[in-house]
DRENDREN-675427 format. One record per residue (C-alpha): x, y negated, z; chain. Coordinates in nm, 2 decimals, always signed. Layout:
REM residues N
X / Y / Z / A .
...
This chain:
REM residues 101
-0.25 / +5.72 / -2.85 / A .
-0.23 / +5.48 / -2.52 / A .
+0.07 / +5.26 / -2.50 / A .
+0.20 / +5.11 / -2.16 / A .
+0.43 / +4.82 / -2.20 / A .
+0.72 / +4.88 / -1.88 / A .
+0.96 / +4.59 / -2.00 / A .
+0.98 / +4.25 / -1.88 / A .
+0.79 / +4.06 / -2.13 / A .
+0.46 / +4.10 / -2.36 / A .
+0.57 / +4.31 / -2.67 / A .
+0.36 / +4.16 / -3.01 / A .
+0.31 / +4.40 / -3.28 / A .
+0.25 / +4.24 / -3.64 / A .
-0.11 / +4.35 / -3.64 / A .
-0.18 / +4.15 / -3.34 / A .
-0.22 / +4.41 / -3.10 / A .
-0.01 / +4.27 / -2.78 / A .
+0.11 / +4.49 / -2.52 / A .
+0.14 / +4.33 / -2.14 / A .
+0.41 / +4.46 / -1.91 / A .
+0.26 / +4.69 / -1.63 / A .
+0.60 / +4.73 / -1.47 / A .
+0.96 / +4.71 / -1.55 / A .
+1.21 / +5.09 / -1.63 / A .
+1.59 / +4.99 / -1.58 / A .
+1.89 / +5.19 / -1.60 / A .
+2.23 / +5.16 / -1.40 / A .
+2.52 / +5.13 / -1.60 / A .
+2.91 / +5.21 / -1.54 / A .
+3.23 / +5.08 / -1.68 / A .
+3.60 / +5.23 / -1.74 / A .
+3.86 / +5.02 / -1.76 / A .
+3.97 / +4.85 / -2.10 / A .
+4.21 / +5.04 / -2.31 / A .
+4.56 / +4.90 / -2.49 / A .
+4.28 / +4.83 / -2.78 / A .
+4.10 / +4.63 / -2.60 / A .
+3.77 / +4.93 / -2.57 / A .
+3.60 / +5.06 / -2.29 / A .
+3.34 / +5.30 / -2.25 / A .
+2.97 / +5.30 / -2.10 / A .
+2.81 / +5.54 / -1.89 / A .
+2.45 / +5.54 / -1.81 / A .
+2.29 / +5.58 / -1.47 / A .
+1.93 / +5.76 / -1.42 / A .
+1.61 / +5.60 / -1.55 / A .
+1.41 / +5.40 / -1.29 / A .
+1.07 / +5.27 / -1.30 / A .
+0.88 / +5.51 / -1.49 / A .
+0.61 / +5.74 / -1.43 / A .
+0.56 / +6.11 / -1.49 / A .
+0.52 / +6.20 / -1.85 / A .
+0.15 / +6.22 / -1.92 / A .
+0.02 / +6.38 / -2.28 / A .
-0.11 / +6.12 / -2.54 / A .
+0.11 / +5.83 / -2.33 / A .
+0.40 / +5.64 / -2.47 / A .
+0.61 / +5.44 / -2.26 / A .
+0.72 / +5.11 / -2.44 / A .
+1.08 / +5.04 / -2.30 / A .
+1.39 / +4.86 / -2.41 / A .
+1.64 / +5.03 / -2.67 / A .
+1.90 / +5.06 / -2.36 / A .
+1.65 / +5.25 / -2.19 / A .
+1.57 / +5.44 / -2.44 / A .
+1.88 / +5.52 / -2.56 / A .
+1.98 / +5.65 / -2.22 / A .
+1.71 / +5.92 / -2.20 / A .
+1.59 / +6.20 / -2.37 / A .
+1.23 / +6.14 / -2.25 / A .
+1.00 / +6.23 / -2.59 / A .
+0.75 / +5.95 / -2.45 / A .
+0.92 / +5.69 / -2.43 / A .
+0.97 / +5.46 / -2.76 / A .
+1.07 / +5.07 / -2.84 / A .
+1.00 / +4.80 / -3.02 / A .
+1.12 / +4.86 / -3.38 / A .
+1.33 / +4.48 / -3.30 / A .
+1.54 / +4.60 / -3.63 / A .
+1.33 / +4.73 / -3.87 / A .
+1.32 / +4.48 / -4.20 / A .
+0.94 / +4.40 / -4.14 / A .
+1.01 / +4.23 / -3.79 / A .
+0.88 / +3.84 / -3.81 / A .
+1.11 / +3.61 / -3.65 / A .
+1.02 / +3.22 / -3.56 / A .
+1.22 / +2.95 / -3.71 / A .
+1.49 / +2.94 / -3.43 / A .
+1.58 / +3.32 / -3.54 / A .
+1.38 / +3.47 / -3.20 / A .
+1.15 / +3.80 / -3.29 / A .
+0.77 / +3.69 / -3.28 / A .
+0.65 / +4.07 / -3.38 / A .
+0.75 / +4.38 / -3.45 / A .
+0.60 / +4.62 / -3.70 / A .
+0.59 / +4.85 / -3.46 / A .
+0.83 / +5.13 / -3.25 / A .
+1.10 / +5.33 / -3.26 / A .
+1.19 / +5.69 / -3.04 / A .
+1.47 / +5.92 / -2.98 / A .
């Protein structure tokens, strides 16, 4: 399986295998107004950045964009699994490895 990183920043997987961004996906996002409670809601815009799918490819992107598409090859880092190493400040070092939708 070939990974392509398209977030901002190198993504580090506890094995040591590192990942360098070739580009950046993004996704527009919308707000309604707060409710009496306090509570709005979120709507996502469409998925920019990206390639065409291409077999035996996952795309490494952030949850957000991950979460607002229903692409099967996209996935990211597993940032909450309980295997994630974090340096002493409480920052993620390396993740175990990825999650998808």
């Amino acid at each position: 399986m070939l990974f392509l990183n398209y977030t901002p920043h190198d993504i580090c997987l506890n094995n040591g295998e590192v990942f360098s961004s070739v580009g950046v996906a993004r996704v527009s996002n919308s707000f309604t107004d707060f409710d009496g409670d306090l509570i709005c809601k979120q709507t996502f815009g469409e998925v920019e950045g990206l390639p065409e799918e291409v077999e035996g490819t996952k795309l490494i992107v952030s949850g957000l964009v991950l979460s607002a598409s229903n692409r099967k090859d996209l996935v990211a880092p597993a940032t909450g699994h309980k295997d994630v190493i974090r340096n002493d400040k409480g920052h993620i070092v390396s993740v175990p490895g990825f999650v998808s939708n």
